[in-house]
MARBA-3410 file (N, C-alpha, C, O; in Angstrom, 1 decimal):
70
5.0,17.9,10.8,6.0,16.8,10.8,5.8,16.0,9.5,6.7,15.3,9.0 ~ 4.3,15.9,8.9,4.3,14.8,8.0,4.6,15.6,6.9,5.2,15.0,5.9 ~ 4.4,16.8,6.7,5.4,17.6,5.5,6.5,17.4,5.6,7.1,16.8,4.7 ~ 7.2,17.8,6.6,8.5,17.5,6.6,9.3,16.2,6.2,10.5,16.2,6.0 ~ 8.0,14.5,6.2,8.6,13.8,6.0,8.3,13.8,4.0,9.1,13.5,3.1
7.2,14.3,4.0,6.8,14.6,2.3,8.4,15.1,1.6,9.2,14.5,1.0 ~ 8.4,16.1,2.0,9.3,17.0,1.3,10.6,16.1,1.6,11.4,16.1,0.6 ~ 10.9,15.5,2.3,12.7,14.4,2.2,12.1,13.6,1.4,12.8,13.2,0.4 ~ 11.0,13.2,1.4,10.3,11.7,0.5,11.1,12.3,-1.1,12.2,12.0,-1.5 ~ 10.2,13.3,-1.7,10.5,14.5,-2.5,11.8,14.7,-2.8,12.0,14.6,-4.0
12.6,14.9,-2.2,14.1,15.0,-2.2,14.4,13.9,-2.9,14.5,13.8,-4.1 ~ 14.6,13.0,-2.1,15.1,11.5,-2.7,14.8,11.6,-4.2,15.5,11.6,-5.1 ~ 12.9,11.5,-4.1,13.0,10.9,-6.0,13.0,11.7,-6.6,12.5,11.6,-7.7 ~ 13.6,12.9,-6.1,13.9,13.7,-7.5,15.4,13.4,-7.6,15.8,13.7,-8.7 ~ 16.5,12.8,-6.7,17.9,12.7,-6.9,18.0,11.2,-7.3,19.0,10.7,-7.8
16.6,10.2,-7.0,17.1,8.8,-7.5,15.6,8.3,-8.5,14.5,8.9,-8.4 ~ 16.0,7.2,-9.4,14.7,6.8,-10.1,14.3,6.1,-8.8,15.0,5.8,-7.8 ~ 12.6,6.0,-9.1,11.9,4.8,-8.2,12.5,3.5,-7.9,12.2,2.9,-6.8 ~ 13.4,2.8,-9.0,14.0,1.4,-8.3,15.2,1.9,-7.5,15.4,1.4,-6.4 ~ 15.9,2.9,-8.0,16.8,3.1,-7.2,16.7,3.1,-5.7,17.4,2.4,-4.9
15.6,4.2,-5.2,15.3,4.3,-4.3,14.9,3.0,-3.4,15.6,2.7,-2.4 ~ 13.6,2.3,-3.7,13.4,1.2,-3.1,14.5,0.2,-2.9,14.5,-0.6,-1.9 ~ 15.5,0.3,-4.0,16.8,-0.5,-3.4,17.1,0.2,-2.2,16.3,0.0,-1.3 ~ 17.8,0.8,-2.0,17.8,1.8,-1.0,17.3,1.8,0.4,17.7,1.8,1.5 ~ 16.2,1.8,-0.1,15.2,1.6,1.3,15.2,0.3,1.8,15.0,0.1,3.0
15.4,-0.9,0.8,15.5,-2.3,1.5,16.9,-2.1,2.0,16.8,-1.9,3.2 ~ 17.9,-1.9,1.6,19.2,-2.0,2.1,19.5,-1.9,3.8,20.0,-2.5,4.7 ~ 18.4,-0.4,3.5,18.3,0.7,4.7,17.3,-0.4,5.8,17.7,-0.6,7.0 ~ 16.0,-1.0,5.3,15.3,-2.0,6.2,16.4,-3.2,6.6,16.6,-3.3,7.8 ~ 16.8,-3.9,6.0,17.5,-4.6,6.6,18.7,-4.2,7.7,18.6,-4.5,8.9
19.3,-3.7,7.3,20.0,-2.7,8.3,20.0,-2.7,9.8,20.6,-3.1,10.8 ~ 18.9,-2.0,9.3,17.9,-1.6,11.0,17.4,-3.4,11.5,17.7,-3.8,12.6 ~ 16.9,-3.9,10.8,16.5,-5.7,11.0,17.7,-6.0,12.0,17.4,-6.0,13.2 ~ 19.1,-6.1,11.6,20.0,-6.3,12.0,20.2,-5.7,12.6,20.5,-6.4,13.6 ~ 20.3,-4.1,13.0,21.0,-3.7,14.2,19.4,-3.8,15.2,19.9,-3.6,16.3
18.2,-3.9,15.5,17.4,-4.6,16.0,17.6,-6.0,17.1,17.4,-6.3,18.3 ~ 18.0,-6.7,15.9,18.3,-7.7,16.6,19.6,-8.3,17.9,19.7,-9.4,18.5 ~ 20.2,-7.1,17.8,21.9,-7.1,18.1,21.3,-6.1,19.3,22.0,-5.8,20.3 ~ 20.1,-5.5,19.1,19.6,-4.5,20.6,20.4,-3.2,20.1,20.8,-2.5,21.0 ~ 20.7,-2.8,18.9,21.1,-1.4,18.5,20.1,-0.8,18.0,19.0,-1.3,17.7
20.3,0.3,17.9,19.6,2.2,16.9,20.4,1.8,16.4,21.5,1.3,16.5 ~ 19.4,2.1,15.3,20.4,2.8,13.5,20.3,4.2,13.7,19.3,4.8,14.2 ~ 21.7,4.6,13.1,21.7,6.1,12.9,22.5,6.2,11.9,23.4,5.5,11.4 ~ 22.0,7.8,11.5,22.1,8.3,10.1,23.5,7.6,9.8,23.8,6.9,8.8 ~ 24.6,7.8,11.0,26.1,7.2,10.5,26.3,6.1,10.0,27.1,5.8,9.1
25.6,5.2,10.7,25.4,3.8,10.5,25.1,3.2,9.0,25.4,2.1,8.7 ~ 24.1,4.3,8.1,23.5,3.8,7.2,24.5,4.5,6.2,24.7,3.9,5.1 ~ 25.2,5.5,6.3,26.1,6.1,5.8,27.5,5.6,5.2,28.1,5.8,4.2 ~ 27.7,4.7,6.4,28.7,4.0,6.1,28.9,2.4,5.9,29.9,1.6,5.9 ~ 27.2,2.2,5.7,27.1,0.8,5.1,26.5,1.1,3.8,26.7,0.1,3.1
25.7,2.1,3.2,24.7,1.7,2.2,25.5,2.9,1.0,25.3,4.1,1.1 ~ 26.2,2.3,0.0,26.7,3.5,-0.5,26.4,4.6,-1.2,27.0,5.6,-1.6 ~ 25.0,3.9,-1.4,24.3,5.5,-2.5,23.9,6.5,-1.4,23.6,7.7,-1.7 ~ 23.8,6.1,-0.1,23.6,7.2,1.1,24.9,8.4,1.0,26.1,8.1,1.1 ~ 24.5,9.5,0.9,26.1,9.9,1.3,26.0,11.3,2.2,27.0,11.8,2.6
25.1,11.7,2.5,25.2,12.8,3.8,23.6,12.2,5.0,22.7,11.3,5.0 ~ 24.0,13.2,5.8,22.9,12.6,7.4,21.9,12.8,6.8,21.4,11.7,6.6 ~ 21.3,13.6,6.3,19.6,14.4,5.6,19.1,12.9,4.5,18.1,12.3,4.5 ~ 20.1,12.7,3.8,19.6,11.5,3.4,19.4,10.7,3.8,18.4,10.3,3.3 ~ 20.0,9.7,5.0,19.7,9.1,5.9,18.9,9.0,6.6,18.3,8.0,6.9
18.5,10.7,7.2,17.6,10.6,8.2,16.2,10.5,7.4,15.3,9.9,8.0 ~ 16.0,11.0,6.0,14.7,11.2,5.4,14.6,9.2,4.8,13.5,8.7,4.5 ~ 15.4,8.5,4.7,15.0,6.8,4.8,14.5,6.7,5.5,13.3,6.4,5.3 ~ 15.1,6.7,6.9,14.8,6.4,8.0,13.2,6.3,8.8,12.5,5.5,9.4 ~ 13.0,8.3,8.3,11.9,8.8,9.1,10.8,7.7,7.2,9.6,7.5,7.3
11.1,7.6,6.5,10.3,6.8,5.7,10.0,5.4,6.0,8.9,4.9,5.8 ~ 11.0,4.7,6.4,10.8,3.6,6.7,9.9,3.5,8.6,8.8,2.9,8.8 ~ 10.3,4.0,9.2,9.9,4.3,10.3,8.2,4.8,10.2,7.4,4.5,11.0 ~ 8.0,5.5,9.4,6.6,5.7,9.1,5.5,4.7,8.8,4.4,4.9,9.2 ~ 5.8,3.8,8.1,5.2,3.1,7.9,5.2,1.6,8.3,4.3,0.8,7.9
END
């Protein structure tokens, strides 16, 4: 499982620079902050159609299981 999150990690920063990404990932933290608070799941769709440099599920879900990890 933790390869599996390596290798999406991997994915990402080879398709964004490092700030890119961390933008990204706060976008993606807040998100979830918010739908948290509201008693929602974030899912892949959700971040899809709020965060615009997201643009398919695999990317989403490899945020997610990043932010979720730590």
């Amino acid at each position: 499982m933790i390869a599996l999150h390596l290798d999406h990690a991997r994915q990402l920063l080879n398709g964004y620079g490092l700030s890119e990404l961390e933008k990204v990932v706060r976008k993606v933290e807040g998100l979830q902050e918010s739908f948290q608070a509201q008693g929602r799941e974030l899912k892949p769709r959700d971040i899809i159609s709020r965060v615009r440099d997201i643009k398919t599920a695999a990317q989403a879900r490899s945020v997610l299981a990043l932010i979720n990890d730590h």
